[in-house]
C-alpha positions in Angstrom: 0.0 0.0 0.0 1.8 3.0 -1.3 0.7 5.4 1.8 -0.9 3.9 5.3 -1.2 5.2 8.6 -0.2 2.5 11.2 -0.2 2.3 14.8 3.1 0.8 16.1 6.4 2.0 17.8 8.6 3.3 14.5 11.8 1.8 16.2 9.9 -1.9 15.3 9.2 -1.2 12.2 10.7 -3.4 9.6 11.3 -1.2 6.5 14.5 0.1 4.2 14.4 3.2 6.7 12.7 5.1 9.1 12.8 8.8 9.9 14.1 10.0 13.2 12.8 13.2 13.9 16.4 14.5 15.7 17.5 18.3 16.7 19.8 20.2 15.2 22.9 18.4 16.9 21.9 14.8 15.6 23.2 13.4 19.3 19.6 12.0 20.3 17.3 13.8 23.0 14.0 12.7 24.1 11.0 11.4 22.6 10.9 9.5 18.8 15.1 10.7 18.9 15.7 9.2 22.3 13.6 6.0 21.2 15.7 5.1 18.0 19.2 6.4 19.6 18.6 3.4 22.3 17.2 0.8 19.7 19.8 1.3 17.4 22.7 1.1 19.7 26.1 3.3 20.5 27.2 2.7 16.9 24.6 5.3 15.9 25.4 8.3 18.1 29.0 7.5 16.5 28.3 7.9 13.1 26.1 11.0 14.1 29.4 12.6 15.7 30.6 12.8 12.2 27.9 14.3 10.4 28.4 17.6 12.0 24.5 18.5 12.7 21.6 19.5 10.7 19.9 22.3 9.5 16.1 22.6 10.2 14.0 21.4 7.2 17.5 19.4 5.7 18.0 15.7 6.2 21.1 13.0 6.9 21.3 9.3 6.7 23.1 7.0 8.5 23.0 3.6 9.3 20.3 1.7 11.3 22.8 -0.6 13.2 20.3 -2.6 15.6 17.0 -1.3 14.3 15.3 -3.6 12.1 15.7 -0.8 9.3 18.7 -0.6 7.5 18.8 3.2 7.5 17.7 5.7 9.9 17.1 9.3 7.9 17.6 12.2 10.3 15.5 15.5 9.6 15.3 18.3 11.5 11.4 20.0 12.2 11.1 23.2 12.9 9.5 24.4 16.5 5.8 26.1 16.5 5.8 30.0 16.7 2.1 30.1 15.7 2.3 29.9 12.5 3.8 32.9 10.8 7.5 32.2 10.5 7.7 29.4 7.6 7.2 26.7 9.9 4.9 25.1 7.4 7.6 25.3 4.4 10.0 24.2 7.0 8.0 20.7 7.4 7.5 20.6 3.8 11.3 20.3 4.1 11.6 17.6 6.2 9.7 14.9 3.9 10.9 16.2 0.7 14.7 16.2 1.8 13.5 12.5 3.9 12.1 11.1 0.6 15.0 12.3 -2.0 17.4 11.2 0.5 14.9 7.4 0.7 15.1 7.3 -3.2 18.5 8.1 -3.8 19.3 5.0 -1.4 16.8 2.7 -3.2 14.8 2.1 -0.3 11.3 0.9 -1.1 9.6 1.0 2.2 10.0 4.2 4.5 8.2 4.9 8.1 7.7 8.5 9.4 6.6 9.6 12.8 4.4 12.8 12.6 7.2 15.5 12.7 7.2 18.2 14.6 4.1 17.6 16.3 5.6 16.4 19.5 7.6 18.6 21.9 8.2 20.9 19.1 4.6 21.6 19.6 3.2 21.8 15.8 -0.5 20.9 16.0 -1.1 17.4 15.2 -3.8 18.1 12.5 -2.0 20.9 10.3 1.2 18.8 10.8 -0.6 15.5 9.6 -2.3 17.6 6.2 1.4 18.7 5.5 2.5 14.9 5.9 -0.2 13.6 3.6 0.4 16.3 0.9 4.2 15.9 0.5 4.5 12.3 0.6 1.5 11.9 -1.7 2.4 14.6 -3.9 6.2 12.2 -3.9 4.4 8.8 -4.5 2.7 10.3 -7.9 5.9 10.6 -9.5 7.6 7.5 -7.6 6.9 3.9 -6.6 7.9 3.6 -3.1 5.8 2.4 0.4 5.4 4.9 2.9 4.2 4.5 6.2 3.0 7.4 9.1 3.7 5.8 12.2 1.6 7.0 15.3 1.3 5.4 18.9 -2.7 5.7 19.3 -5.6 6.7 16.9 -6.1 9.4 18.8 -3.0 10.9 17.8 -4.5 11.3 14.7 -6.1 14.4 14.7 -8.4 15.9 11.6 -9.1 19.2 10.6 -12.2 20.1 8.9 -15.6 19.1 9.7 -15.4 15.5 8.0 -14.7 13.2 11.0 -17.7 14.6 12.9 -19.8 14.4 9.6 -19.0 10.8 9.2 -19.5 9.7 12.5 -22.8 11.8 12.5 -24.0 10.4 9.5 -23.2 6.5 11.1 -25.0 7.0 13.7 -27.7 8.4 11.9 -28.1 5.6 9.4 -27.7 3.6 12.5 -31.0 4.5 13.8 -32.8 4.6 10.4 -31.6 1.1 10.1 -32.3 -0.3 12.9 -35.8 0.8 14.3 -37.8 -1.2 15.7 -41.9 0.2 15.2 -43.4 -2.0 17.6 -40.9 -2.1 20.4 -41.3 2.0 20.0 -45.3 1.4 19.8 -44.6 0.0 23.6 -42.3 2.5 24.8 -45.2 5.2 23.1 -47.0 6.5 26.7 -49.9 7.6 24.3 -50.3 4.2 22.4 -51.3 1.3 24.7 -48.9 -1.6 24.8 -51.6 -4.4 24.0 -53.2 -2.5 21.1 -49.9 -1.1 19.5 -49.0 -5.1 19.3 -52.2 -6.0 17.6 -51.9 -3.6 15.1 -48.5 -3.8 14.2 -48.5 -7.5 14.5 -51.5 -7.8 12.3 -49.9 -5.4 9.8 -47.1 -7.3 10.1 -48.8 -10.3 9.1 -49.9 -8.3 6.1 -47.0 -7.0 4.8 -45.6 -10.7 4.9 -48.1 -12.6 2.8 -48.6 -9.6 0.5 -44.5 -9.9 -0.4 -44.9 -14.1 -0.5 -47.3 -13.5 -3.0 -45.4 -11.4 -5.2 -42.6 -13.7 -4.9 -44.7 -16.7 -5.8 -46.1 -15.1 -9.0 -42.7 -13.6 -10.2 -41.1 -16.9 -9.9 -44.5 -18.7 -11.7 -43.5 -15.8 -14.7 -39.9 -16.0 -14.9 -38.8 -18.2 -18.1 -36.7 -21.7 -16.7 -33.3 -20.7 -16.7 -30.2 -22.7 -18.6 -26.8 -22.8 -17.0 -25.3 -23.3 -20.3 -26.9 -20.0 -21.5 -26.8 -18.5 -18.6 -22.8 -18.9 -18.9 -22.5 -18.2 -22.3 -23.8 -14.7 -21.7 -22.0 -13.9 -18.8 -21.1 -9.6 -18.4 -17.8 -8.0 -18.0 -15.5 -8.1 -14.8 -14.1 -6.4 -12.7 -10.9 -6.1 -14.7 -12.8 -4.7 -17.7 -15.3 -2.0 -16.5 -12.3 -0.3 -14.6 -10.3 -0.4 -17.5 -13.3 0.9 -19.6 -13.9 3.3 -16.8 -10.2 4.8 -16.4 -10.2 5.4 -20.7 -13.4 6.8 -20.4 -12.2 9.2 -17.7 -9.1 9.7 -20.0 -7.0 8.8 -17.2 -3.2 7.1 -17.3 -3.2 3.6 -15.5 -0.5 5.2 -13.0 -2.9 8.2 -12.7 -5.3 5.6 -11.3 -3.9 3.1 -9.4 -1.6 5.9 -7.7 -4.9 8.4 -6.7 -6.6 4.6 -5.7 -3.5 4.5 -2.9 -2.7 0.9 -4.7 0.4 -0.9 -5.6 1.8 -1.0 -9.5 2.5 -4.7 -9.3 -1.2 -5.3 -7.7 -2.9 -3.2 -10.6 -1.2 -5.1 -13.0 -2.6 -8.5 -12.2 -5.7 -7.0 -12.1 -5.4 -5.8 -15.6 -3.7 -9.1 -16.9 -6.2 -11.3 -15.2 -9.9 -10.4 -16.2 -11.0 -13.1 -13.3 -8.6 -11.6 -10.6 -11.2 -10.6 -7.7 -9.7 -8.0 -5.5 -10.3 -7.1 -2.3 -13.4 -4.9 -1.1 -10.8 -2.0 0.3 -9.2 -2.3 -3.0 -12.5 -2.1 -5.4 -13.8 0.6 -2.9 -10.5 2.4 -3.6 -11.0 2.4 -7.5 -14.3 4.1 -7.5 -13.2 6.9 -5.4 -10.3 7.4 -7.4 -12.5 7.0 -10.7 -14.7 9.4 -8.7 -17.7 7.5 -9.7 -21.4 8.4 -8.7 -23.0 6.2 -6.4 -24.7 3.6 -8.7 -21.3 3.2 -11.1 -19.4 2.4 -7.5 -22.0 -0.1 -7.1 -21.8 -1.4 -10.1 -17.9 -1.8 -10.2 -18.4 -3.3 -6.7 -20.6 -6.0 -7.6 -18.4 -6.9 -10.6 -15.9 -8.0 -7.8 -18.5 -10.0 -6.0 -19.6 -7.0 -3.5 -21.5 -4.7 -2.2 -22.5 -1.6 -0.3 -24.1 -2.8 3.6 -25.0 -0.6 6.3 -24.3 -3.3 8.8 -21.0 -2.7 8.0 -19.4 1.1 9.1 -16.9 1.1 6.8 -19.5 1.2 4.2 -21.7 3.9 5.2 -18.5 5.8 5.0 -17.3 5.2 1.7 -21.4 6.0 0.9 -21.4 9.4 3.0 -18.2 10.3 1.1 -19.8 9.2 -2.4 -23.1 11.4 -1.3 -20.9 14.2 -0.7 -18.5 14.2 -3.3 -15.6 13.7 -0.9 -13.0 11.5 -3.1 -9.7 12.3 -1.5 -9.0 9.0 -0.4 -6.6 9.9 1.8 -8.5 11.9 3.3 -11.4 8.7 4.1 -8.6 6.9 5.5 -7.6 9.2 7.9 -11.3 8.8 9.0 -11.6 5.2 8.5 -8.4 5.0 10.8 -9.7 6.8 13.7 -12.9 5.2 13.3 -10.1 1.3 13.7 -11.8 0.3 10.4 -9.7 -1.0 7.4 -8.5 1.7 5.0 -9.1 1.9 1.4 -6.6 0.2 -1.2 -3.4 -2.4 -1.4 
């Protein structure tokens, strides 16, 4: 997956490198710095020595000695003022210099920790939206893995109004969903208990043997299906309507797959193997990146063998976003991450 947010210590993780987010000195201190000094070892304050510092916003590599990482990359974030003295260009910085410095040493998996947003005080949000948009705005142009590392979900803090809109919405499809008109008729003080279950049973009752009819006479009119015609006529995949849908967008293949958050190699079996079935995340994560109104999502959905539910909340998000015209998936994840439901893609 070409961009996730994981919960995890960074000093565990087992990539090409991680990014230590060090002081000026490079000589470890406290927090992520302190964490990856000690996991690594003395061999990496040694090599540090020689490196001569850093300059806020520039980046160094070293060696990842004990770390499960074979490189540590060093970048310097600058300290909160409020705003108003380049700090955000200065964290631009960071994950530009981080990923150049990644690239030129042929790593293809990198971990960050949210820079800056610790000690240094950035806020977590505006330094998670500078995160996303560098390292995405990188991955357009490159093929590389890159992970944001962060101890809890909560550390994962939106801005905007989406996260309460989701989680408003949920809970109001929630209720629709899942209301019950005779256990309200009983809670009702101005509707009797024994009549309110008369009349809803009864109607109940109703409802039932009006819909079994219907069933009976559709099936009594429906011609005797073939399986030998029925499989001689079967539609288009997966694999075809999204490769009719991204020409019809006009879109490159690495246009899509890269806004869909998915891998080069997994988008390629897709389109060599017109009866590869991906992955619900993944299908989910071609409509939004196709930006496809809500009955083409559902259509490419059920070509994989799926679709939309609102038992299931990752769902009713992807649908909210859909309704809304919300189709930065990065963005979804972010929710779908605090919400600890699966993101979008692979």
């Amino acid at each position: 997956m070409p961009l996730e947010i994981v919960r995890n210590d960074i000093t565990r993780m087992e990539v090409d490198a991680i990014v230590n987010a060090a002081n000026n000195a490079l000589l470890g201190g406290g927090g992520v710095d302190g964490a990856i000094h000690r996991a690594a070892g003395p061999k990496l304050l040694e090599e540090c020595r020689t490196l001569n510092g850093c300059e806020t916003g520039k980046a160094k590599i070293t060696k990842g000695y004990d770390l499960p990482a074979k490189y540590v990359i060093h970048t310097v974030g600058p300290v909160w003022h409020g705003g108003g003295e380049g700090e955000r260009t200065l964290l631009s910085s960071c994950y530009r210099e981080s990923l150049a410095l990644a690239k030129a040493y042929d790593c293809e998996t990198v971990a960050f920790p949210l820079i800056s947003s610790g000690v240094y005080g950035y806020p977590k949000a505006e330094a998670m939206q500078v995160a996303v948009d560098e390292i995405s705005r990188f991955l357009m142009e490159n093929d590389m893995t890159v992970y944001i590392v962060v101890f809890t979900r909560d550390a994962v803090e939106l801005g905007g109004k989406l996260f309460k809109e989701v989680t408003a919405y949920i809970d109001d499809v929630y209720v629709a969903d899942h209301y019950d008109p005779y256990r309200e008729a009983q809670r009702s003080e101005s509707f009797p208990a024994a009549a309110g279950n008369g009349l809803f049973r009864r109607a109940h009752r109703e409802d039932t043997a009006r819909n079994e009819t219907i069933f009976r006479q559709t099936e009594m009119a429906a011609p005797k299906a073939n399986l030998e015609d029925m499989l001689s006529q079967i539609d288009e995949g997966f694999s075809q309507m999204l490769l009719r849908k991204i020409d019809e967008k006009g879109m490159r293949d690495a246009d899509c797959y890269k806004r869909a958050n998915v891998d080069r190699r997994l988008f390629n079996k897709i389109k060599n193997n017109p009866a590869y079935r991906p992955s619900k995340q993944t299908a989910l994560a071609f409509a939004i990146a196709l930006e496809l109104p809500m009955l083409e999502a559902k259509e490419l959905l059920m070509k994989a063998g799926y679709a939309l539910s609102h038992s299931n909340r990752e769902d009713i998000v992807v649908e909210y976003c859909i309704m809304t015209g919300n189709y930065n998936l990065i963005e979804i994840n972010q929710v779908l991450f605090r919400l600890d439901l699966q993101p979008l893609g692979y």
